[in-house]
MARSE-366132 format. One record per residue (C-alpha): residue number from 1; x, z, y. Coordinates in nm, 2 decimals, m for minus. Layout:
N
@n->NUM&X->X&Z->Z&Y->Y;
...
END
This chain:
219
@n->1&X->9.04&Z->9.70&Y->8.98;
@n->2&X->9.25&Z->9.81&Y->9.26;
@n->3&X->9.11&Z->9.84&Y->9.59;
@n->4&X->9.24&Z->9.59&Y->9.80;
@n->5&X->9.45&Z->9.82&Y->10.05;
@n->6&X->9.56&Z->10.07&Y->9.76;
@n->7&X->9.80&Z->9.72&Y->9.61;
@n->8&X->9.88&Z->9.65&Y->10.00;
@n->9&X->10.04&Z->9.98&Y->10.07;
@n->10&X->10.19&Z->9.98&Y->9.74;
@n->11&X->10.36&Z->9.62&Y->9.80;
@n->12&X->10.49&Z->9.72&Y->10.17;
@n->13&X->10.59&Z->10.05&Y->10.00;
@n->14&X->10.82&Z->9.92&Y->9.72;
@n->15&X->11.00&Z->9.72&Y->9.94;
@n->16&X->11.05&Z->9.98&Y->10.22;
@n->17&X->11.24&Z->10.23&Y->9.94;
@n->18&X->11.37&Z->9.94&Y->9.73;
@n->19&X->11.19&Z->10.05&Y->9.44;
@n->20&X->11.11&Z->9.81&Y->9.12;
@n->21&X->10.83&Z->9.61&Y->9.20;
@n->22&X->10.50&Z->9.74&Y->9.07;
@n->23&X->10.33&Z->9.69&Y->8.72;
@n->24&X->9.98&Z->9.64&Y->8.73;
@n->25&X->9.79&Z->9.90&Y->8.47;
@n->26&X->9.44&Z->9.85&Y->8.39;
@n->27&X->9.38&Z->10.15&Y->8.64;
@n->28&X->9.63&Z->10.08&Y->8.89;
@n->29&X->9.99&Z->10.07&Y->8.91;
@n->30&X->10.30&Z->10.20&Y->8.80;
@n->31&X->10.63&Z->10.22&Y->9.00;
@n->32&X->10.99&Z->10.27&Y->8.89;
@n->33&X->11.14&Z->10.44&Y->9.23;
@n->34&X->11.51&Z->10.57&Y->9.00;
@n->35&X->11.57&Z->10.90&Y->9.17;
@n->36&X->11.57&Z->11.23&Y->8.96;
@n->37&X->11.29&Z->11.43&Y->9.16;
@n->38&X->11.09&Z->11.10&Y->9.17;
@n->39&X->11.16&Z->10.87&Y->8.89;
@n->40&X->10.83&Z->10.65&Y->8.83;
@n->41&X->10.49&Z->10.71&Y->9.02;
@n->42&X->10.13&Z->10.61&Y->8.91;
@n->43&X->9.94&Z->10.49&Y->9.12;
@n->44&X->9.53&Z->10.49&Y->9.08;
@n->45&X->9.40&Z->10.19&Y->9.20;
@n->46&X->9.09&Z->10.31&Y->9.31;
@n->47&X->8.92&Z->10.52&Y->9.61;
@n->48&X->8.71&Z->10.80&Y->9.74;
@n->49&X->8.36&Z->10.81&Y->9.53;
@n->50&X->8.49&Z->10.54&Y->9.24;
@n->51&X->8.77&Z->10.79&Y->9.14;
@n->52&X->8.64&Z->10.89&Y->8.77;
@n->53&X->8.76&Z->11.22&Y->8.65;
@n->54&X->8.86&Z->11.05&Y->8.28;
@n->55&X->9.10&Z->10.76&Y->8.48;
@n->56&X->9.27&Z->11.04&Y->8.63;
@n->57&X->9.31&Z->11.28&Y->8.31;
@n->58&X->9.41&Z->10.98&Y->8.09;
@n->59&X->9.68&Z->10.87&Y->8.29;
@n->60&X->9.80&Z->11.24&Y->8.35;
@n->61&X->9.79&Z->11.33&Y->8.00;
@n->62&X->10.03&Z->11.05&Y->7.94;
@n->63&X->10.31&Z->11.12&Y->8.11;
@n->64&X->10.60&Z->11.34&Y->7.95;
@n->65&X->10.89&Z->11.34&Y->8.17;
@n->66&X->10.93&Z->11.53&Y->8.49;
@n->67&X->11.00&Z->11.41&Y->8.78;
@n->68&X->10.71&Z->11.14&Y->8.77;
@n->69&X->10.42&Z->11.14&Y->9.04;
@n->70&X->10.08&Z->11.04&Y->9.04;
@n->71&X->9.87&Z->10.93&Y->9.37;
@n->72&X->9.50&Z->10.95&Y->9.35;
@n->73&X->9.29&Z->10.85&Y->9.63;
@n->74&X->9.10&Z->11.15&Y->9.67;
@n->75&X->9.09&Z->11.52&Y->9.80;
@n->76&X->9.32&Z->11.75&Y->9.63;
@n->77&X->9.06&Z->12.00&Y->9.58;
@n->78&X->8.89&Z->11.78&Y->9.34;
@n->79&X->9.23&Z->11.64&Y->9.18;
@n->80&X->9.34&Z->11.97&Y->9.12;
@n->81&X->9.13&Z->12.06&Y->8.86;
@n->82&X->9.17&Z->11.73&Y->8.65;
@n->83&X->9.55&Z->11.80&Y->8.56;
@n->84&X->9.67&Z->11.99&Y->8.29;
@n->85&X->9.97&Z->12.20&Y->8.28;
@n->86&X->10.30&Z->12.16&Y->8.42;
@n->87&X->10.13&Z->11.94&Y->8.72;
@n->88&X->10.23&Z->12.02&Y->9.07;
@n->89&X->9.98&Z->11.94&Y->9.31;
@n->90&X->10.03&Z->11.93&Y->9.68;
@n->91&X->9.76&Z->12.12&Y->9.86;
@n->92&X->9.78&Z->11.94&Y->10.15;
@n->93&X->9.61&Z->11.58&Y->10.17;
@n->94&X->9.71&Z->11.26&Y->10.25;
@n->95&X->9.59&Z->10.99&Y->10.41;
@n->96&X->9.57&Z->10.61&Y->10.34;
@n->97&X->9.52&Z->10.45&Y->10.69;
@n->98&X->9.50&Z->10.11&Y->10.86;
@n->99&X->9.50&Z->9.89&Y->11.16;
@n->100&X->9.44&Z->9.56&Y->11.31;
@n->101&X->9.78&Z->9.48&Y->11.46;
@n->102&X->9.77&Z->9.39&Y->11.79;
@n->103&X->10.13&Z->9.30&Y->11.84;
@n->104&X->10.10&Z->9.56&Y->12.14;
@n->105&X->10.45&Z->9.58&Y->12.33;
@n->106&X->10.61&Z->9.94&Y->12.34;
@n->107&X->10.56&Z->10.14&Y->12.69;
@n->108&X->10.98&Z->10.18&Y->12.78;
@n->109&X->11.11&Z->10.44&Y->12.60;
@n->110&X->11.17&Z->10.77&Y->12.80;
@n->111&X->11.49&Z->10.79&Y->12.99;
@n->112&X->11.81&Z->10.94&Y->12.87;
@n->113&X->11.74&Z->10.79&Y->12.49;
@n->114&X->11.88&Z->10.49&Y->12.29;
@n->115&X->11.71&Z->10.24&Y->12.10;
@n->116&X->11.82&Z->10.04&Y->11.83;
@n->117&X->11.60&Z->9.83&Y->11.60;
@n->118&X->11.73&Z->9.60&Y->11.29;
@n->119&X->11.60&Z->9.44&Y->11.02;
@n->120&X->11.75&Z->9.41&Y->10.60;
@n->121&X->11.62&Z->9.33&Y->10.30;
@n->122&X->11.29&Z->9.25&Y->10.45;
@n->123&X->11.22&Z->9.62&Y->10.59;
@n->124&X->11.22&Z->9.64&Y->11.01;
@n->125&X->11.40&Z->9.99&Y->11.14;
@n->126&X->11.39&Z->10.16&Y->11.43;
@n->127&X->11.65&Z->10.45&Y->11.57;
@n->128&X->11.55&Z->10.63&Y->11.86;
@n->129&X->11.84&Z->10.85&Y->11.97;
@n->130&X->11.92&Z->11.14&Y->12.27;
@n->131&X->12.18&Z->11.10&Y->12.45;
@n->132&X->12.44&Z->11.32&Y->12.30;
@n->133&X->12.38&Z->11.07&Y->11.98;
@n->134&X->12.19&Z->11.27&Y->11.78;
@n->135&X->11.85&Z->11.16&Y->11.60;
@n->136&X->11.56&Z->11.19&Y->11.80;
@n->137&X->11.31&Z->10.95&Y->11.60;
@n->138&X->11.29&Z->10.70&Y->11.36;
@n->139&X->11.05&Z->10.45&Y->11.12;
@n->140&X->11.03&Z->10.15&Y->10.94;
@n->141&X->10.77&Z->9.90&Y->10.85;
@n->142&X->10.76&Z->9.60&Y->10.51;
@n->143&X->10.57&Z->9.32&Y->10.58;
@n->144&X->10.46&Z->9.12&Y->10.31;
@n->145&X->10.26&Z->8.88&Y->10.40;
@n->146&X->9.92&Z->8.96&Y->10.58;
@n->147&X->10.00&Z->9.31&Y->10.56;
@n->148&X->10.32&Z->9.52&Y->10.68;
@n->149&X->10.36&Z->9.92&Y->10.51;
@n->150&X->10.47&Z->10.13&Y->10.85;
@n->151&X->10.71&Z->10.42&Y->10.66;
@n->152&X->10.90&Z->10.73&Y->10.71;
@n->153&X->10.77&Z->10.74&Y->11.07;
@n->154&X->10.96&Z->11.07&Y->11.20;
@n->155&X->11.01&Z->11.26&Y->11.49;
@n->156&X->11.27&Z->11.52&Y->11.53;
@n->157&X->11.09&Z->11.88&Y->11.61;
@n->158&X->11.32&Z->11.89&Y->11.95;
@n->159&X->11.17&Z->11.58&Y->12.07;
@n->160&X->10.82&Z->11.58&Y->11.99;
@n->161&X->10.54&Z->11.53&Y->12.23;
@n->162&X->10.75&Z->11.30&Y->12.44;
@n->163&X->10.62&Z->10.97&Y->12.34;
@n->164&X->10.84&Z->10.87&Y->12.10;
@n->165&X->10.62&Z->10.86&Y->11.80;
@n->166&X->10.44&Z->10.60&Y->11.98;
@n->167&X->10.72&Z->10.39&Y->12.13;
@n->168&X->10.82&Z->10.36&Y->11.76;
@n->169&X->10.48&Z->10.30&Y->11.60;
@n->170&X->10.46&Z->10.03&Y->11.83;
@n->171&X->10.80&Z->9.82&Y->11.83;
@n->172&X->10.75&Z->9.84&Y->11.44;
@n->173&X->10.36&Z->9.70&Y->11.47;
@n->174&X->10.52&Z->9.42&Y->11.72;
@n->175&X->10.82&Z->9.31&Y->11.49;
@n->176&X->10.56&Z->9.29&Y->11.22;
@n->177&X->10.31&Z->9.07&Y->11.39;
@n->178&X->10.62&Z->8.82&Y->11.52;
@n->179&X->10.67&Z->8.81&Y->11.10;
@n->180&X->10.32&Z->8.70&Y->11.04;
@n->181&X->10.17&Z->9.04&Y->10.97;
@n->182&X->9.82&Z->9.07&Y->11.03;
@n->183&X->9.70&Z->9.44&Y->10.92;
@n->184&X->9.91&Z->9.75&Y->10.91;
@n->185&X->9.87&Z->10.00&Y->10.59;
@n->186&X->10.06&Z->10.34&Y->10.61;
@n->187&X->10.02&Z->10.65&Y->10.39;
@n->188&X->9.93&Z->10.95&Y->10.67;
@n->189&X->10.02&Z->11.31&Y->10.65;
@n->190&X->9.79&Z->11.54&Y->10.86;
@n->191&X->10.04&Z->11.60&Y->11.13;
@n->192&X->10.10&Z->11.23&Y->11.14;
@n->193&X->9.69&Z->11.11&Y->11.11;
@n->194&X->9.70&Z->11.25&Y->11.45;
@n->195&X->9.92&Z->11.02&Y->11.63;
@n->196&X->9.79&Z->10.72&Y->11.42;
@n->197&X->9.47&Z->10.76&Y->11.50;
@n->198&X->9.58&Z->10.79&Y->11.92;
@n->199&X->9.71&Z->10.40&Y->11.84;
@n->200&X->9.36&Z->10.32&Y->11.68;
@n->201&X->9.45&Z->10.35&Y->11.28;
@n->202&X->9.16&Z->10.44&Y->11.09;
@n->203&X->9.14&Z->10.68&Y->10.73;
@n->204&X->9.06&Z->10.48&Y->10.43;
@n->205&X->9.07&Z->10.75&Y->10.18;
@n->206&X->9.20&Z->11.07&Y->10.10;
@n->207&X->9.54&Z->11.12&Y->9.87;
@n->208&X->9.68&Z->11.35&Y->9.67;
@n->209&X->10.02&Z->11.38&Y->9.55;
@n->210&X->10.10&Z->11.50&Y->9.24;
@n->211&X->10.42&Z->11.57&Y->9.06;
@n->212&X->10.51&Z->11.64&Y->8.71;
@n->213&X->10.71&Z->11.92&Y->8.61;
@n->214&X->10.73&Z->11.95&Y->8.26;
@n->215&X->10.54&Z->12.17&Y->8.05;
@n->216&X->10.60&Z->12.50&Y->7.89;
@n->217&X->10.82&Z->12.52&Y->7.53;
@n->218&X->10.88&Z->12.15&Y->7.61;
@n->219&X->10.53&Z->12.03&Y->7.48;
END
């Protein structure tokens, strides 16, 4: 079975890249997302201590064509070791992380920067920008339903520490509670954990990211 927050992030996910909505697999899920370095992505659909080593090696051992990635809920260190050849994986973990939302408002944001915030094909975005025009910050959140996928949550390196993570964490966490959202899912790097964590997100479980290369002679 998939664990209940692995199919929310997954949902609020394919609608925040406009990939094909998911397939449920008997272990998870599968995703068509149609770019070249990223074509499909499995999904495992289940977390920390239930992640069995055979799941995770059947499902690798199936796939064929480069560019596909796998997401397992658990430490790349143990991961790792499960994929056979031709499997990238990235040594540095993930997180799968959620809130309550509050519906907070945003603090102002600092002066001297612009804000704009709009909203298409059910995905909520938010540009932060410095005053010559240029990008200073930016994210996006899906809500479907109950639950809302905060996404691509970025803050330019010549702008950090200025609050501007947080002013867009929150105007995305209070456009998603004005659209029904109740509980906010995100998938964390461990830059990002940091600053989610500050707004009161919590780690679910561990990820690892895995991509397939293709394997030697074509095999």
């Amino acid at each position: 079975m998939v664990n209940k927050i692995v199919r929310a992030w997954v949902d609020g996910w394919v609608v925040s890249r406009g990939a094909a909505p998911p397939v449920v697999e008997p272990w998870g899920c599968t995703v068509d997302v149609g770019q070249a370095e990223h074509v499909t992505r499995h999904v495992l659909g289940a977390t920390g201590d239930e992640v069995e080593e055979a799941t995770v090696r059947k499902v690798a051992d199936a796939v064929t064509g480069a560019g596909v990635w796998l997401k397992v809920f658990a430490e790349p260190s143990r991961v790792g070791p499960w994929l056979g050849d031709g499997w990238w994986v990235d040594p540095e973990p993930g997180f799968l992380m959620s809130t309550r939302l509050t519906g907070e408002p945003a603090a102002p944001v600092p002066d001297g920067y612009r804000v704009r915030t709009w909203s298409r094909g059910g995905v909520i975005r938010v540009l932060v920008t410095a005053a010559d025009g240029s990008w200073a910050a930016r994210g996006q959140i899906a809500p479907t339903g109950a639950t809302a996928v905060a996404d691509q949550i970025e803050t330019a390196p010549a702008h950090r520490r200025r609050g501007l993570g947080r002013f867009v964490m929150r105007t995305l966490a209070r456009a998603a509670v004005d659209r029904g959202a109740e509980t906010g899912v995100l998938g964390a790097t461990p830059e990002g954990r940091t600053l989610y964590e500050s707004l009161g997100w919590q780690v679910d479980a561990e990820l690892t990211s895995a991509k397939f290369t293709g394997r030697a002679g074509g095999a």
